[in-house]
C-alpha positions in Angstrom: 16.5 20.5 -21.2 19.0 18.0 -20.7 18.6 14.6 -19.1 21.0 14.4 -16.2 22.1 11.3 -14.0 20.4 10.4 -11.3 22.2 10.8 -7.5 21.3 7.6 -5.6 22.1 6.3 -2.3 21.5 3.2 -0.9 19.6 4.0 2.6 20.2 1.3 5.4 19.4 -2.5 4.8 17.0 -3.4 7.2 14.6 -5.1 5.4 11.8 -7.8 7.0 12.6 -11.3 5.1 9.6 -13.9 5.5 9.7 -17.6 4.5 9.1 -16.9 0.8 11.1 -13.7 0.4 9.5 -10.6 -1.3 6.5 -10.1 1.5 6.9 -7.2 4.1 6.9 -3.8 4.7 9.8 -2.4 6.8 8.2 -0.1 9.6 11.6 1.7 10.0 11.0 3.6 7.0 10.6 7.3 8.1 7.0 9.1 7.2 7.4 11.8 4.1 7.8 15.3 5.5 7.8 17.0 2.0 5.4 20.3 1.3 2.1 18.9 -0.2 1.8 15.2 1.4 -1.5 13.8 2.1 -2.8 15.3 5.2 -2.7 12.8 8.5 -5.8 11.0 8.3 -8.6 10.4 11.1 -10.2 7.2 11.2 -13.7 7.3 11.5 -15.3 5.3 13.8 -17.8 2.9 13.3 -20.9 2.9 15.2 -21.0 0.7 17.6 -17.5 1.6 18.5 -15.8 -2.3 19.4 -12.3 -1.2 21.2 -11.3 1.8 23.4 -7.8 2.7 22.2 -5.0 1.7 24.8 -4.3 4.1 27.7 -2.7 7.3 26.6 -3.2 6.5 22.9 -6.3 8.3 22.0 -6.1 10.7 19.0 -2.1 9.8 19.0 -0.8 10.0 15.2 0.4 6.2 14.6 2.1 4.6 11.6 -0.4 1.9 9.9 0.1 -0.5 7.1 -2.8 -0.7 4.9 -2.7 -3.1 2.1 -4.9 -2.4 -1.1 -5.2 -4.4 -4.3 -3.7 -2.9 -7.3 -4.0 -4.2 -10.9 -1.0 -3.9 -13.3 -0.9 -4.7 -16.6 -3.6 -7.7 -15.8 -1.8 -9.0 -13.1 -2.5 -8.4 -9.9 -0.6 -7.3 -6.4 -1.6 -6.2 -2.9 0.3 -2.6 -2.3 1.3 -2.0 1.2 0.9 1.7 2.4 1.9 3.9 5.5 -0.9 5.8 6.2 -0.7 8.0 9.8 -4.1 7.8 11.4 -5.1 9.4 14.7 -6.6 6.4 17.0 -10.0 6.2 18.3 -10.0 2.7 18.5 -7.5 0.0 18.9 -5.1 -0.6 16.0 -6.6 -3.2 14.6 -9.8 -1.6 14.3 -8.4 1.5 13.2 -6.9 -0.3 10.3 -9.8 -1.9 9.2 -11.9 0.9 9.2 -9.3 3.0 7.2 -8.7 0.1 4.8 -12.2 0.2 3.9 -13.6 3.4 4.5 -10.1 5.8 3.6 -8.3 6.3 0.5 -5.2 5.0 -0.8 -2.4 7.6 -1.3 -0.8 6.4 -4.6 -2.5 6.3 -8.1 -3.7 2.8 -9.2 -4.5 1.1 -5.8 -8.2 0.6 -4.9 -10.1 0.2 -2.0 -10.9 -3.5 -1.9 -14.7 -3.6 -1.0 -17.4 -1.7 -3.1 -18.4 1.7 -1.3 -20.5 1.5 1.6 -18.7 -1.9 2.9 -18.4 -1.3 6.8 -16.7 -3.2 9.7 -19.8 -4.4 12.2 -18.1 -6.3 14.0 -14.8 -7.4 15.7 -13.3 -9.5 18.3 -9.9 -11.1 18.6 -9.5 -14.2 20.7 -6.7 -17.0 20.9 -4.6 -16.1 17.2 -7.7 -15.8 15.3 -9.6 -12.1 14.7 -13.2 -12.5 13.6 -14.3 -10.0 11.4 -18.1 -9.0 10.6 -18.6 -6.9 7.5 -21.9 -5.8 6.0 -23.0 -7.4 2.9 -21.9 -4.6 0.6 -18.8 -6.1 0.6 -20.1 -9.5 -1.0 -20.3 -6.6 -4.4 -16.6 -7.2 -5.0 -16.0 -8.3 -8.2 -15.3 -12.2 -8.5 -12.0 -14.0 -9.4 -8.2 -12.4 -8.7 -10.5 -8.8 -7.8 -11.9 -11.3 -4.9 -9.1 -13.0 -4.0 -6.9 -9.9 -3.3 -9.9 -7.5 -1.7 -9.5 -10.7 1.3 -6.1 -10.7 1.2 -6.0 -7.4 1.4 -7.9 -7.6 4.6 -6.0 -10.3 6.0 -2.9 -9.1 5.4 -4.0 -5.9 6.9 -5.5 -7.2 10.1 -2.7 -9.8 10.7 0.2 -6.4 10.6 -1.5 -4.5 12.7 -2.4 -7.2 15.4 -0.6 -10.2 16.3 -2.6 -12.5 15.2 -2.1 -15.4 12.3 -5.9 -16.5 11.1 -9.0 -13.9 10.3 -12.0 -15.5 10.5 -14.7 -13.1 8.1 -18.2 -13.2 8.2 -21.0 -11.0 6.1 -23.4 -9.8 8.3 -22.8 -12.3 11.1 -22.2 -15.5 8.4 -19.3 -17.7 7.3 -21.1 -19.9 5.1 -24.8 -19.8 2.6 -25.4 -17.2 0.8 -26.0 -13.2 1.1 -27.9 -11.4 -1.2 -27.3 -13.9 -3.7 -23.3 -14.0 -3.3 -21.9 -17.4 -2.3 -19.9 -17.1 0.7 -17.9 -20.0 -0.3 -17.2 -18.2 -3.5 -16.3 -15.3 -2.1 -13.4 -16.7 0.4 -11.9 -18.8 -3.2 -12.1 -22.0 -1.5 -9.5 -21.0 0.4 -11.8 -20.8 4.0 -11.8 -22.9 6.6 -14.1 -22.6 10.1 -10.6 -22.0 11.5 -10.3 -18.8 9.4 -8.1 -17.3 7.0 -4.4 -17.2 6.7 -2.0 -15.2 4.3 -1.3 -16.3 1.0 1.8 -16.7 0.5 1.0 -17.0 -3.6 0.0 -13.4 -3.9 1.9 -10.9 -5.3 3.4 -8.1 -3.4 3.6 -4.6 -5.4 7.7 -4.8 -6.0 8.2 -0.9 -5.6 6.5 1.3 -2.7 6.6 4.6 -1.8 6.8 6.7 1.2 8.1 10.0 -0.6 7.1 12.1 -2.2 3.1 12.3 -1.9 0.7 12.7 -4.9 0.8 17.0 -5.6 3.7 17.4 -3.4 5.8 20.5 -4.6 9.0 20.2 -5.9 11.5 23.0 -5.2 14.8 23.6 -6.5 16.6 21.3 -8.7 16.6 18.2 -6.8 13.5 15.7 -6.5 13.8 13.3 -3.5 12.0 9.4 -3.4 11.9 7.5 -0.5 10.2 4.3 -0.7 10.8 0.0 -0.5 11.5 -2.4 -3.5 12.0 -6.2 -4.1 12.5 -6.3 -7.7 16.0 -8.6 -9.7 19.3 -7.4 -8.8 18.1 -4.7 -6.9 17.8 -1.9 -9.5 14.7 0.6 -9.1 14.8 2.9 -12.1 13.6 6.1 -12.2 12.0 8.6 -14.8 10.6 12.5 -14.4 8.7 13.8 -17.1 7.9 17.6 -17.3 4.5 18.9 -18.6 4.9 18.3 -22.1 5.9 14.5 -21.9 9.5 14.9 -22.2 11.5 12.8 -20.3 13.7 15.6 -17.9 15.8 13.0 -16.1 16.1 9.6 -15.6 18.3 7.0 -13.7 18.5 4.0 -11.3 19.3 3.4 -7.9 20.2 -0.1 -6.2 18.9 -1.6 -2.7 21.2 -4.5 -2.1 18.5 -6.7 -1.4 18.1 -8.6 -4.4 14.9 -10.1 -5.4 13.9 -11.7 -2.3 14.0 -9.1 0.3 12.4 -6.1 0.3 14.3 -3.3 1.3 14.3 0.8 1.6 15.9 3.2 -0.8 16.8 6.5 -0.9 17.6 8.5 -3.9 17.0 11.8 -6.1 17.0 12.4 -9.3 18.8 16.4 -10.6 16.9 18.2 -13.1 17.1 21.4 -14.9 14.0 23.7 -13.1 11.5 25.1 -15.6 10.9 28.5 -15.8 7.3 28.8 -14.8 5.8 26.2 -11.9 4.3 23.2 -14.0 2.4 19.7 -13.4 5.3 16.8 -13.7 5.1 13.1 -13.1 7.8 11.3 -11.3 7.7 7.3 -12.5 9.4 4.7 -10.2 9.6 1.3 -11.7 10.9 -2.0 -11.9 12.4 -2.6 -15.3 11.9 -5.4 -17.4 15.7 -6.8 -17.7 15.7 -8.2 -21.3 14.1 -4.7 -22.7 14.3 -1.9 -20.3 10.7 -1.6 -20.4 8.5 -0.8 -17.2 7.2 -3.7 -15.7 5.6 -2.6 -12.5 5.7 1.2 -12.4 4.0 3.9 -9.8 3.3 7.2 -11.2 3.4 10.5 -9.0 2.1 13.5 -10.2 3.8 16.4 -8.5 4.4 20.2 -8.6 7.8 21.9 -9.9 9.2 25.3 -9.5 7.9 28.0 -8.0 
C-alpha cells in the first residue's frame, strides 16, 4: 500500500488572537458529525444544585470549552476541548462539573483533580467567580501537575462566564491547610484574596481537534480532520498508520496563522482501503522544523473499512 499525498484545504481564518498570541479556542469551529463520535454528554448535577439554567435552556445541547492538562514529552499544556453537554445548570456550572466529573475525548488529556473532586460551591459576583471544591481535589499532584489542574479550572470558568478572576476555596478555605495540603502550595504562589487570573505563561496544546472522535469509522478512501493549530509557519502534519504500523499516508496542511494565532483547519488525507475493516491510528502533529520529528502530536485511534 502506497503512501499517497495528502488533500488539504485551508478552512476560513477566523481565529481568536489574545495579547500573547497562541491562547484561544475559536467557537466557530463546527461540532464533528462523523459515525462513531463520542456521544453528547449530560452533565450531572451536583447536589445542592447552585444555578437554574436560563429560561428556555434546560436540557438544550450547548457547545462548552473544557480545558484539561496534558503532559507531552515532560512538558506540559492545558488542551482545550468542545464537549456538547445538555444544561441543567447554568454554563458555568455546567462546565465545572463536566471538567471534573466528565471525560476528556482525546487520548493523553486528564482530568485535573483526583477522582471524587466535586464542585460545592459557586457564586459569581462583580468579575470574580468563587469556587468551593471538596478537599479531594487538594490530592493533585504538586508542581507543573498543580499548576495546570488550576489553570485548567480557571481557564475553564473564565470561557464559559464573563468573568476575569476565580477565587478557589477547598471546602469553604482559601488559606491554612486541608488534610495536610497547604493551600498556599496548592495555588503556586500565584493567589491572591482577590482570586485567580490566567496565566498567560502556560502552554496551550498547539494542535486540537474537533474531527474525527476516538473509534470513529472510517469509510471509503478518504479520512477527514477538522481541528485548530498554532504551531511555526503554519504547517500541521499529518500521518495514518494501518494495523500493522505501517505508515498508509502522510502529508501536511497549512492554517495561515502563523505561530501566534490559533486558527481552524480542514483537511483529509487519501489512502488505499484495506481489504478487511481494521483498527488504524490517525497522528496529527506539530513537527519539529530542524528534524521532521513530532513535537506535540495527538493520536486517534479510528475504524477503517467496512
Amino acid at each position: 500500500m502506497g503512501v499517497r499525498r495528502v488533500i488539504a484545504e485551508l478552512a476560513g481564518l477566523m481565529a481568536v488572537v489574545l495579547a500573547t498570541g497562541c491562547t484561544s479556542w475559536v467557537d466557530s469551529a463546527s461540532p464533528p458529525e462523523a459515525t462513531g463520535k463520542r456521544p453528547d454528554a449530560v452533565a450531572a448535577v451536583p447536589s445542592p444544585t447552585f444555578t437554574a439554567p436560563a429560561p428556555g435552556t434546560a436540557g438544550r445541547r450547548t457547545p462548552l470549552i473544557i480545558y484539561y492538562p496534558r503532559s507531552v514529552k515532560g512538558r506540559w499544556y492545558l488542551v482545550p476541548e468542545r464537549h456538547q453537554v445538555a444544561l441543567a445548570t447554568q454554563r458555568v456550572e455546567a462546565a465545572l462539573t463536566e471538567l471534573l466529573a466528565g471525560q476528556p475525548v482525546y487520548p493523553g488529556s486528564t482530568r485535573p483533580f483526583p477522582a471524587g473532586s466535586r464542585l460545592l460551591g459557586l457564586t459569581v459576583e462583580g468579575g470574580t467567580a468563587t469556587v468551593d471544591l471538596s478537599r479531594e481535589a487538594v490530592g493533585v499532584r504538586r508542581g507543573e501537575p498543580t499548576r495546570y489542574a488550576v489553570q485548567a479550572l480557571v481557564w475553564t470558568v473564565t470561557r464559559a462566564e464573563d468573568v476575569r478572576r476565580v477565587l478557589v476555596q477547598v471546602e469553604g478555605r482559601t488559606a491554612g491547610e486541608v488534610d495536610g495540603r497547604s493551600l498556599a502550595d496548592l495555588w503556586g504562589g500565584r493567589g491572591s484574596p482577590a482570586g485567580l487570573v490566567r496565566d498567560r505563561a502556560v502552554r496551550l496544546a498547539p494542535v486540537g481537534l474537533t474531527e474525527p472522535h476516538p473509534g470513529a469509522r472510517v469509510e471509503g478512501d478518504r479520512i477527514v480532520i477538522k481541528g485548530e493549530a498554532c504551531v511555526p509557519e503554519g504547517v500541521v502534519s499529518l500521518r495514518l498508520w494501518d494495523s500493522t504500523g505501517r505508515v498508509a499516508a502522510q502529508g501536511f496542511t497549512t492554517t495561515g496563522g502563523g505561530a501566534r494565532r490559533r486558527v481552524p483547519f480542514t483537511a483529509s488525507l487519501a489512502f488505499d482501503p484495506p481489504a478487511t475493516a481494521g483498527d488504524w491510528t490517525l497522528e496529527v502533529f506539530e513537527a519539529n522544523p530542524h528534524d521532521g520529528s513530532a513535537r506535540y502530536s495527538v493520536h486517534v485511534p479510528v475504524k477503517v473499512g467496512r
